[in-house]
C-alpha positions in Angstrom: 14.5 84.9 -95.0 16.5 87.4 -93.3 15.0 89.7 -90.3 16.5 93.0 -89.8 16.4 94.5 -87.0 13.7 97.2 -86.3 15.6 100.2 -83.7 11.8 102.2 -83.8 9.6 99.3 -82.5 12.7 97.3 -79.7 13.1 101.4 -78.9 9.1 101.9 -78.4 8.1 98.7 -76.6 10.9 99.6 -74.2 9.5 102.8 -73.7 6.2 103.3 -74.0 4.3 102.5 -70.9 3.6 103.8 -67.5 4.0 107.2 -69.0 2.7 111.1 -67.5 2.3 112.6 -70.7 2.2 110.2 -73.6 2.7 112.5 -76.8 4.2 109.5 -78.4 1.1 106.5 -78.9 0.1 107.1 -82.5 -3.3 105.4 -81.9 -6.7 105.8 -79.5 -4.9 104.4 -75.9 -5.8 101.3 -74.9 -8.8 99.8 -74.1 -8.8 96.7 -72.2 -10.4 93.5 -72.7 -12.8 93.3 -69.9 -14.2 96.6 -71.1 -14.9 95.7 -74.7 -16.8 92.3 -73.2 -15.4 88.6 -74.7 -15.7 87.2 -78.1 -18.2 84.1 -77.5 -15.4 82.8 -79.5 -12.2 82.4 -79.6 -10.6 79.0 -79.6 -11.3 77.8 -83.2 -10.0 78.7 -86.4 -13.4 79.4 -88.1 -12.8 82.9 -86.2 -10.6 84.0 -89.1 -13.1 83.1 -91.6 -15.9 85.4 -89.1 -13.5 88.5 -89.5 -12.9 88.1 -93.5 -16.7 88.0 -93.7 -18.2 90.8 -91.2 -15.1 92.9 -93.2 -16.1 92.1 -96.6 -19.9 92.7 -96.0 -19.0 95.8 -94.3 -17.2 97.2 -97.3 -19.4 95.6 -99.9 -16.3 93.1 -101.5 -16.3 89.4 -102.0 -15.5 87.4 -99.3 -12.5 85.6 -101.4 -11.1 89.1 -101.0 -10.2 89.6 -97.5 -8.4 87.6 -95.2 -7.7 87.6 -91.2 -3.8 89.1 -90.6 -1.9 89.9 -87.6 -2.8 93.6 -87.2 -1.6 95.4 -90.1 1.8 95.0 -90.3 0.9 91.1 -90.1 -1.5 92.0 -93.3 1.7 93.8 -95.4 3.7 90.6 -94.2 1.1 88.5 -95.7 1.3 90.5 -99.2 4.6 90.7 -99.5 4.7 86.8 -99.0 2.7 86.9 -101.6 4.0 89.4 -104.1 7.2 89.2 -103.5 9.9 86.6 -104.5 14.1 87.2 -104.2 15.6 89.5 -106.6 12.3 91.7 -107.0 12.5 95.4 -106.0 9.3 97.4 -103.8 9.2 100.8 -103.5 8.9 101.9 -100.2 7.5 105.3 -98.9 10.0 107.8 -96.5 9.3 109.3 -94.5 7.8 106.0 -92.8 6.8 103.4 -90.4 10.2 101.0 -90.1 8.6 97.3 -90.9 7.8 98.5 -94.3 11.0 99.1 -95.6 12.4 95.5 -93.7 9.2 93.8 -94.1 9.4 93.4 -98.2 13.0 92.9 -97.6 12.8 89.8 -95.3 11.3 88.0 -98.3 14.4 88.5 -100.7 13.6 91.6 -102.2 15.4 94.8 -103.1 14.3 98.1 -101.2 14.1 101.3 -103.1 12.7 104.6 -101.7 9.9 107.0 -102.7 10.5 110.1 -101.0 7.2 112.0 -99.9 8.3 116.0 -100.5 7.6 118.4 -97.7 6.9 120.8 -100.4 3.6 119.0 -101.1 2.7 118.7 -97.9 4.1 114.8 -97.7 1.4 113.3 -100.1 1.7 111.2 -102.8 2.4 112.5 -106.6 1.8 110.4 -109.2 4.5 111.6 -111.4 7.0 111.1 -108.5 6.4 107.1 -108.1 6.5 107.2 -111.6 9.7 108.4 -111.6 10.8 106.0 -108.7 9.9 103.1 -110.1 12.2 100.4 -111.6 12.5 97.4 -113.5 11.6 94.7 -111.7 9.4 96.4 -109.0 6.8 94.5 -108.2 5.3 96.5 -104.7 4.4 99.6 -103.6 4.4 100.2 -100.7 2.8 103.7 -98.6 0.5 104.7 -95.9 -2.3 106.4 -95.9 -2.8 108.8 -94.0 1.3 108.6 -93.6 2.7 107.7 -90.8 4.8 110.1 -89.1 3.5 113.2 -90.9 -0.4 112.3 -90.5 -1.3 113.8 -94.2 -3.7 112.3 -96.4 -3.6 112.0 -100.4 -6.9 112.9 -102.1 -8.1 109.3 -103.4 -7.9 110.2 -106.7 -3.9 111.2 -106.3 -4.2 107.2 -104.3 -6.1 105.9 -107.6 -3.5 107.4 -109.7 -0.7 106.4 -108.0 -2.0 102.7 -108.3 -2.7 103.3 -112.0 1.0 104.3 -112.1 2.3 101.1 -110.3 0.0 99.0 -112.4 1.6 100.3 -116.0 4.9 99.3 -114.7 3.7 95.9 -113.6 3.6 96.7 -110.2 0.8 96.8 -107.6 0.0 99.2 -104.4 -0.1 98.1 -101.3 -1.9 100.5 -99.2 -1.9 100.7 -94.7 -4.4 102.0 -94.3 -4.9 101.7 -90.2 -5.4 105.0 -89.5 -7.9 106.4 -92.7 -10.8 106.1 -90.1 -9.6 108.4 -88.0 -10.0 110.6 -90.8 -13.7 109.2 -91.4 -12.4 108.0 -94.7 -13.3 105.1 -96.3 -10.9 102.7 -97.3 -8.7 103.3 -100.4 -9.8 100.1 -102.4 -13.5 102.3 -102.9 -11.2 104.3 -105.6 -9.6 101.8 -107.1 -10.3 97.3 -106.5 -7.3 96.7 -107.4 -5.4 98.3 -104.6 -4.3 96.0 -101.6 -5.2 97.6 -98.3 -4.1 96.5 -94.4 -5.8 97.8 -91.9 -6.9 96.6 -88.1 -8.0 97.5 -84.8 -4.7 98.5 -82.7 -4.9 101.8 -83.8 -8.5 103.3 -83.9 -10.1 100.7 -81.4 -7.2 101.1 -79.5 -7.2 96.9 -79.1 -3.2 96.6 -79.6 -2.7 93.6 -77.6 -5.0 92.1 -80.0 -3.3 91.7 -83.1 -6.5 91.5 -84.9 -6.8 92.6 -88.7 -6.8 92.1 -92.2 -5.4 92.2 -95.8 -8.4 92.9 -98.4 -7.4 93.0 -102.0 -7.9 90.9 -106.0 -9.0 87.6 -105.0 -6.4 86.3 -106.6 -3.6 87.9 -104.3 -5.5 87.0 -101.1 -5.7 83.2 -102.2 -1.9 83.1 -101.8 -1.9 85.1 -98.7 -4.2 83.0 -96.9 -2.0 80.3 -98.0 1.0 82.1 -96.4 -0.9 82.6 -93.7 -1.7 78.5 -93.0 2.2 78.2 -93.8 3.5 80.2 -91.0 1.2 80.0 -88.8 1.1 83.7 -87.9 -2.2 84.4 -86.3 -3.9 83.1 -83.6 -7.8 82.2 -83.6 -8.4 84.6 -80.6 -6.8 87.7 -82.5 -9.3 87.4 -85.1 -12.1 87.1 -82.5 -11.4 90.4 -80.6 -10.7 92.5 -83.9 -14.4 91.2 -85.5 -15.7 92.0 -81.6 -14.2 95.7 -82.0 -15.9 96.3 -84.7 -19.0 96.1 -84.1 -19.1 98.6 -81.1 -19.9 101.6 -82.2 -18.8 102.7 -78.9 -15.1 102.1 -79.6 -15.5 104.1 -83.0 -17.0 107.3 -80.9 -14.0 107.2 -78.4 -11.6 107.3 -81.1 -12.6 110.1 -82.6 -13.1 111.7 -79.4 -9.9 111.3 -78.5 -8.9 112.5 -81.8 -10.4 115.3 -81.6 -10.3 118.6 -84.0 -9.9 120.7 -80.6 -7.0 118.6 -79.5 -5.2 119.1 -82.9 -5.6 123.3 -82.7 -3.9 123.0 -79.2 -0.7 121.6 -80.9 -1.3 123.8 -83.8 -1.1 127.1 -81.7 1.7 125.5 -79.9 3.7 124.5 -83.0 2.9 128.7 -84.4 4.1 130.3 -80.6 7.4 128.5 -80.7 9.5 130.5 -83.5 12.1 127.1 -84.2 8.7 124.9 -85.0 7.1 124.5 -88.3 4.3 121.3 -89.5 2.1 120.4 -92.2 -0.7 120.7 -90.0 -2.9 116.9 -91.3 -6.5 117.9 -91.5 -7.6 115.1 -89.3 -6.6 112.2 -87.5 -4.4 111.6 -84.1 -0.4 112.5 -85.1 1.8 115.3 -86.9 5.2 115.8 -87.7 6.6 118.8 -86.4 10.2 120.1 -87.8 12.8 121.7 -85.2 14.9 124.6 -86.7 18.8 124.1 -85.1 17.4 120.7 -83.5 19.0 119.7 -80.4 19.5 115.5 -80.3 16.1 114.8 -80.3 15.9 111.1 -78.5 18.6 112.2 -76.4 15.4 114.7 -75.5 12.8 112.1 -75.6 14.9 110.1 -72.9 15.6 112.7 -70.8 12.4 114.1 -70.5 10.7 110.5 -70.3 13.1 110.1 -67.3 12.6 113.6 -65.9 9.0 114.0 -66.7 7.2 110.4 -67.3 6.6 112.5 -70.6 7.3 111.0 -74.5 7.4 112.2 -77.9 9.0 109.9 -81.0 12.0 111.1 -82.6 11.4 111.5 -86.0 14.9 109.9 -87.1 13.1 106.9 -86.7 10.9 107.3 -89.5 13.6 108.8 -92.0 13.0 112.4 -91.0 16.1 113.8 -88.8 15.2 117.1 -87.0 11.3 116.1 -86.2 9.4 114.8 -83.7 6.0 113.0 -84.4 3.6 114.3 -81.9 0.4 112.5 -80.8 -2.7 114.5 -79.3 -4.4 111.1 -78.7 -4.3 111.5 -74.6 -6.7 113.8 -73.0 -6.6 117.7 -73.1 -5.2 118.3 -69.7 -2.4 116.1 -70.0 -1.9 117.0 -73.7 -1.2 120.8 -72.7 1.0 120.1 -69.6 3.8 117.8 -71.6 3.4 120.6 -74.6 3.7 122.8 -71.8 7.2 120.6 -70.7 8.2 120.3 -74.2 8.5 123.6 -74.8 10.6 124.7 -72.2 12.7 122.3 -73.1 13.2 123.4 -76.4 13.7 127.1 -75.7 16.8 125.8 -73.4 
């Protein structure tokens, strides 16, 4: 196995604390433990099997078809483990969250792109992944709603897509952590055969957590969960916080609080009073992508204005996307319009 190097997350868990005006966190900030109350839980291993259970009833699937996972990028690690075997290809969306373009290949595995066009609004097309695809792939690999842009494909253009993947012997692979901030419901209601990761760091706003899980075909889970015993990459008391989350509906009414439709038409009317910006405004959910026309150095910015300000945005090189910056509205209103308010002027400079 061979680890690249990820410069978006060593950048961001440098960064991103202790901040003024956080326009960066693309998630509901954190809650801590003493406010979500203790698992009565959490030293034993049958904690795993207690998530893939309350999950699987929850979403009405089998319970041989979910499994406990370290957060969601530990769920894609677990599929790929699974899928994926040296000298296969995966196809990987961009614009796009880092890990999924190293993750797939750590485990041997050739990385092609599937490039999300601005032109249709970053969502999937069906006839685009089909002309992406190549011998050998064996993995899809996308986001949904896409992380940075914050869009989100129809679920029949997601059923599609994994229709595609499927005639070319391939399967989709689907993160979904952030469909419930679009009170979605999770892609595998379009189509069972899709593998979906999703967890509580993002909505429940439980990041130190780790907590979540992999749900997909039985058959793919049975080899995850064996991965999973193999390299021993989740602990019993991630498991028992993420299947605490989730059943406090209190967590789930903050989040979209914080994500609120208000809070999104504040950056929208900033975005349309500053001539060099231009977005896909998402229809939901906690993040955009907002182009600069003539962009100055954009994390030069960020660090400057982090060290000036306490204020952050994420540069959208980071994601494949030079010239952008992905802007969260997930901290409240007053702080929201002051580091708009700061990012703004420094724009116009």
């Amino acid at each position: 196995m061979t680890v690249t190097a990820t410069g978006y997350l060593n950048w961001a868990i440098s960064k991103y604390h202790d901040l003024r005006c956080d326009l960066a966190t693309s998630g509901t900030p954190r809650i801590g433990a003493a406010e979500v109350g203790a698992p009565e839980v959490v030293d034993d291993f049958c904690t795993w099997e207690a998530l893939s259970k309350f999950v699987a009833e929850r979403e009405g699937w089998g319970a041989d078809e979910v499994t406990a996972a370290s957060g969601a990028t530990g769920a894609m690690t677990l599929a790929c483990a699974a899928l994926l075997s040296p000298g296969d290809r995966a196809l990987v969306e961009r614009p796009a969250y880092e890990p999924l373009e190293h993750i797939p290949a750590a485990f041997g595995a050739a990385v092609d792109r599937l490039d999300r066009r601005e032109q249709a609004d970053w969502k999937l097309e069906p006839d685009v992944v089909r002309a992406a695809l190549r011998p050998g792939t064996r993995l899809v690999i996308v986001t949904e709603p896409n992380n940075p842009t914050g869009t989100f494909s129809a679920p029949e253009t997601i059923a599609a897509v994994a229709a595609v993947a499927r005639e070319a012997g391939a399967r989709l692979l689907v993160n979904e952590v952030y469909h419930r901030f679009h009170g979605a419901p999770s892609c595998r209601r379009a189509d069972r055969g899709i593998l979906v990761a999703d967890s509580v760091t993002k909505f429940e706003g439980l990041g130190w957590a780790r907590g979540g899980w992999l749900a997909g075909p039985a058959d793919v889970v049975r080899r995850a969960r064996d991965a999973q015993v193999t390299l021993s990459v989740l602990a019993p008391s991630s498991a028992a916080w993420a299947r605490r989350a989730l059943t406090l509906p209190a967590l789930a009414e903050r989040a979209r609080r914080m994500a609120s439709a208000e809070k999104r038409a504040v950056v929208a009317r900033w975005v349309a009073a500053h001539p060099r910006l231009s977005w896909v405004e998402p229809s939901a959910g906690i993040f955009g992508l907002i182009r600069v026309a003539d962009p100055p150095d954009l994390l030069a910015l960020a660090e400057r204005l982090l060290a000036s300000h306490g204020l952050l945005f994420a540069p959208g090189h980071f994601f494949g996307v030079p010239g952008t910056m992905r802007i969260s509205w997930s901290a409240e209103e007053s702080c929201l319009r002051e580091g708009l308010g700061i990012l703004g002027h420094a724009l116009k400079r």
